[in-house]
Each structure stands twice: as structure tokens, then as C-alpha cells.
C-alpha positions in Angstrom: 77.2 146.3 88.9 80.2 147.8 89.8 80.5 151.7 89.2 82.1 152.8 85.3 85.8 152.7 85.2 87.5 153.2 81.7 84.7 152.7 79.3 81.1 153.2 79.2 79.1 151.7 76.0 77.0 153.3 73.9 74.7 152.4 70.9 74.2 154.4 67.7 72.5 154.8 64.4 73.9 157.1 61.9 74.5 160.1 63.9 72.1 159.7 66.7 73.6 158.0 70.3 71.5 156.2 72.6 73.5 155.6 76.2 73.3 152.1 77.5 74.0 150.6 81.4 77.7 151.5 82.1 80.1 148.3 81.6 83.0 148.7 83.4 86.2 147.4 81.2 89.3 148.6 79.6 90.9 148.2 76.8 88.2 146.9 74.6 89.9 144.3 72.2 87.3 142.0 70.4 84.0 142.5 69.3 82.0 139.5 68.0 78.0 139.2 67.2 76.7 136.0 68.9 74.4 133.7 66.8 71.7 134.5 69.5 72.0 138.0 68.7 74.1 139.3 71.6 77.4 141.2 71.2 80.4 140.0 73.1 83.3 142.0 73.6 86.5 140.9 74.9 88.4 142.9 76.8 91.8 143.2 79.7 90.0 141.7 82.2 87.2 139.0 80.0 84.7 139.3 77.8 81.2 141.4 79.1 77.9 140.3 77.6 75.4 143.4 75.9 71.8 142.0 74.9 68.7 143.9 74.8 70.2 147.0 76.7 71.2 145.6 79.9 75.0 143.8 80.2 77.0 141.1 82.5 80.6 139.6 82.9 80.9 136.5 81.3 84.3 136.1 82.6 85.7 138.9 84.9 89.4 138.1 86.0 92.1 140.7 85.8 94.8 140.7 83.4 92.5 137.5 81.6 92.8 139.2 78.1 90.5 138.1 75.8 91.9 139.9 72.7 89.9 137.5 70.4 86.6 136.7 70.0 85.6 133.9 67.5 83.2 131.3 66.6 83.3 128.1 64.6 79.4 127.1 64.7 79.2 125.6 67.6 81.4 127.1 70.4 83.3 130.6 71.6 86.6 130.7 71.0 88.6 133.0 73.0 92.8 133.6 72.9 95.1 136.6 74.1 97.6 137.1 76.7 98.6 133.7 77.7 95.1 132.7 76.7 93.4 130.2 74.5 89.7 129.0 76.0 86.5 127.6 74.8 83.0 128.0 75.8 80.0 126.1 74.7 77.0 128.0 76.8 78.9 131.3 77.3 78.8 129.9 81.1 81.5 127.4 81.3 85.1 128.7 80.3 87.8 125.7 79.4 91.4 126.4 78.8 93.0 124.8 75.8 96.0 122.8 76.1 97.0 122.7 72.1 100.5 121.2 70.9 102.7 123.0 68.5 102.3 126.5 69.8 105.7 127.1 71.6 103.9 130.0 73.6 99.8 131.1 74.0 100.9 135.1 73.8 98.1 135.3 71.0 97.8 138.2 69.0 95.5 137.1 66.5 93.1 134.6 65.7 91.0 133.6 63.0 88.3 130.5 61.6 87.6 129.4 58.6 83.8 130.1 58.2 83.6 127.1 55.5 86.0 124.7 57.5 85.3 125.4 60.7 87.9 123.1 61.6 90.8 124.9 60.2 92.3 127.8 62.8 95.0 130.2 62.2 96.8 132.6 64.8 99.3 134.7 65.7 102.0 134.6 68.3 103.3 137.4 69.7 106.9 135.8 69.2 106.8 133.0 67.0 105.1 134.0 64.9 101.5 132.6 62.2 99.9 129.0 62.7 97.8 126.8 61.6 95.4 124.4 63.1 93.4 121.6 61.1 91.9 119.9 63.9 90.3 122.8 65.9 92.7 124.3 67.3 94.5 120.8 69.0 97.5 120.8 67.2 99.0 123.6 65.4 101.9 124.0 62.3 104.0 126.5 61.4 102.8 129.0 58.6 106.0 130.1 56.1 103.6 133.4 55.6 105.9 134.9 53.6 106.1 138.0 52.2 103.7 138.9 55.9 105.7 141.2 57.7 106.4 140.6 61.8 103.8 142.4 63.6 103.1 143.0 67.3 99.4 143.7 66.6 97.6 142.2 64.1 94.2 141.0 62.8 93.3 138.1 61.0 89.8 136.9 58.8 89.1 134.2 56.9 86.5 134.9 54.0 84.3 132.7 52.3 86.5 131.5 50.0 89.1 130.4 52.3 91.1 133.3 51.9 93.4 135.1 54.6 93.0 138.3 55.4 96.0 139.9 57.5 95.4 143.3 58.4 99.1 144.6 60.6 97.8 148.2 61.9 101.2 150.4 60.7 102.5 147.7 58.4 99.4 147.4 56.1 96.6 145.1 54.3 97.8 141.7 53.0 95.9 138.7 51.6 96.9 135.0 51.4 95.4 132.4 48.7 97.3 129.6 49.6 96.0 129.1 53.3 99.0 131.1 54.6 102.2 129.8 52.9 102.3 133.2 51.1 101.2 136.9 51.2 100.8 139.7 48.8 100.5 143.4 49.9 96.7 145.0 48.9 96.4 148.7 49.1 94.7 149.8 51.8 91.7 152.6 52.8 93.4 153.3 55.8 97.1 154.5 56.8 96.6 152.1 60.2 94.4 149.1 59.0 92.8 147.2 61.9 89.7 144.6 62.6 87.9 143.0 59.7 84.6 141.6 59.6 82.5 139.7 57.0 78.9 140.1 56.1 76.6 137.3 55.6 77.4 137.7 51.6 81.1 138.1 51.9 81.0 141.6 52.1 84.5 142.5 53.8 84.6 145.6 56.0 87.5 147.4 57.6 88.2 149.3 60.2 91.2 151.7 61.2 92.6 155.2 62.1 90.5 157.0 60.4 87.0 155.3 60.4 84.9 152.0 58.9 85.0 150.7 55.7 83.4 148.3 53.3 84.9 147.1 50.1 82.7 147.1 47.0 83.8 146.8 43.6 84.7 150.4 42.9 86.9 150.6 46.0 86.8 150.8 49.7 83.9 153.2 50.5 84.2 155.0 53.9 80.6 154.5 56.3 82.1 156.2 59.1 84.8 158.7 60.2 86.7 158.6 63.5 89.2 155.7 64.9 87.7 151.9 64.7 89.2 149.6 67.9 87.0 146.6 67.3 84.1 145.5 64.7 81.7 142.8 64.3 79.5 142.0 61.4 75.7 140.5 62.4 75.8 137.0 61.2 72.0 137.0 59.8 71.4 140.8 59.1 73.5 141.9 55.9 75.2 145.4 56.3 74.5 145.7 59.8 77.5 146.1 62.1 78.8 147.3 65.2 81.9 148.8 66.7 83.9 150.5 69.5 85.9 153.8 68.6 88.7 155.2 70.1 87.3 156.8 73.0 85.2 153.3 74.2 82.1 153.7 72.8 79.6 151.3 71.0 78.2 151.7 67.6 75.5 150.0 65.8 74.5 150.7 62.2 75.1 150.3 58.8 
């Protein structure tokens, strides 16, 4: 492996940090827990494999941003900068050639846990879309009331709801598939990546730490800046995430 650049990964429990192997990337984007039980993170330059304390380059090609990680039950989906790819082994990498995006500067991406099928993402210039096919063909979202955002991070829940999280702009939430959003308050002043537990449980994460909703409020699990955040698909509560300064967390 190639000596530590920008970031080196770490896993934690509460307050206790255990260092693992070194992975050399930057700018850490995505973070997704793999049905197998591995974490993926996406980053400038691909997406690096961690399982059982050792790591590997999945895809290691500069300036091949993987700025989002998803998966609709049988395959990894990957977009970013000029990027929209699938992977069925985590070996193989296929670019996408879908009709209806006018441009593949994705910002955001998001599928439907319940209709794995239906795909949502966001453009850097065009703006929110939908997919009902599987990400083939794509439509225009109205997604009003959504403001323009450069950064953004979408989720859909369990009930086919849309979560938009815009960093500086705010929480929204969409019950019409996208055709409309309403403002939600929000935990955090600069909202970013959402994950779902296996219940529904939604979590946030932002400027000034991780948090989960329950029904008395957002409650804060976490202090310190949240860049990317994952939910384990089996395991309820547990999550992981990279903070500001590139390092790994696990707990719950």
C-alpha cells in the first residue's frame, strides 16, 4: 500500500480510538455499510474497501469521484463528478449511460429502500431527478419549495419519503416523491449526510456532530463535524462516520 497522504482511518467506540492500516485518500465523500458487512467509502480518487481491519482500492483513478455511495439490493451504485457507475461484485465497475440527465455532475443520490427501482439525484446544474426504471431514464423533479444547492444530501425512508438535507440552506422533506418540499427545523446550523437504521430510525449528521431523531427531538450522540455516515443494515443503532479531520468512527 502506498504510504498515507491526506487521510488516515480510524475506528472508535464512545470515546476510545483504535488506529487502523493507513488508507490513503482525500476528500472522503460517501460512506455506505455493505450487506456483507464491509464499509465502503467513496472518495476523489474511488471508493477504498475497510473489512476486518485491513483495507484495498476498489477503484483507484484520480479525479474518479465517487461522491455517492448507494445500494438498491442487489448492486453498488456509484455517481459524482461526471460519474454514474454500477458494480455487482465490488470488482467490475460499469459506467451508466442514462437518458434524461442533460449532465452526470451528480451531487446527490438517493434509492428508494421499498422500490428499489425508483432513483432520485441531484445535478450540479440542472437541478433534482427522478428515475423509475433504475436509474435508465430520468425526469425532471418540480421540487419546489427545495432551494438550489451546490452540495446536498438526499435519503429515502421507509415510507417513501425524501429527505433533502442542503448543508447552509437547511433540512427539507418531500411527501409527494419530490414534486414538493417543506422546510423541517433542523439540529444542526449545517445539516449534512443522512442515514436510516434498520427500523427507520433517521440520523443526521452536520457541523456540530451526529444525530438521531426520536420522538422528543433530535438527540445529539456525538459532538464534533460529521463529513459522511452510514447506518449498518442488520445491526440497529450501530453506525459509522468520518469527521472533519478524516477519521473513522464506529459506535452507537
Amino acid at each position: 500500500m502506498r504510504p498515507f497522504t491526506f487521510f488516515t482511518l480510524f475506528l472508535g467506540l464512545a470515546l476510545a480510538q483504535t488506529p487502523l492500516c493507513p488508507v490513503p485518500t482525500r476528500d472522503v465523500h460517501a460512506l455506505l455499510w455493505h450487506p456483507s458487512g464491509a464499509l465502503l467509502l467513496g472518495h476523489h480518487d474511488g471508493i477504498v474497501l475497510w473489512n476486518n481491519s485491513t483495507s484495498q482500492d476498489l477503484v483507484r483513478r484520480r479525479d474518479w469521484d465517487a461522491m455517492n455511495l448507494a445500494w438498491d439490493g442487489r448492486r453498488l451504485l456509484v455517481a459524482g463528478h461526471w460519474i454514474l457507475a454500477e458494480s455487482q461484485d465490488l470488482k467490475r465497475f460499469r459506467d451508466l449511460k442514462p437518458k434524461g440527465l442533460p449532465a452526470l455532475d451528480l451531487h446527490a443520490y438517493a434509492v428508494n429502500p421499498k422500490k428499489p427501482e425508483v432513483h432520485y439525484t441531484l445535478e450540479a446544474t440542472y437541478g433534482y431527478f427522478q428515475s423509475q426504471d433504475g436509474g435508465q431514464t430520468w425526469t425532471k423533479l418540480p421540487a419546489q419549495g427545495l432551494p438550489k444547492a451546490g452540495m446536498a444530501f438526499l435519503l429515502v425512508d421507509q415510507k417513501g419519503r425524501l429527505w433533502a438535507s442542503l448543508m447552509e440552506r437547511g433540512l427539507f422533506l418531500s411527501e409527494d416523491g419530490g414534486q414538493s418540499f417543506r422546510p423541517l427545523p433542523s439540529p444542526d446550523p449545517a445539516p449534512g449526510p443522512l442515514a436510516l437504521s434498520p427500523s427507520g430510525t433517521l440520523h443526521l449528521g452536520g457541523k456540530l456532530g451526529l444525530w438521531r431523531q426520536t420522538e422528543a427531538g433530535w438527540r445529539r450522540l456525538w459532538q464534533g463535524t460529521v463529513l459522511a455516515l452510514a447506518a449498518h443494515p442488520q445491526e440497529e443503532g450501530l453506525l459509522a462516520w468520518v469527521d472533519g479531520r478524516g477519521t473513522l468512527w464506529r459506535g452507537r
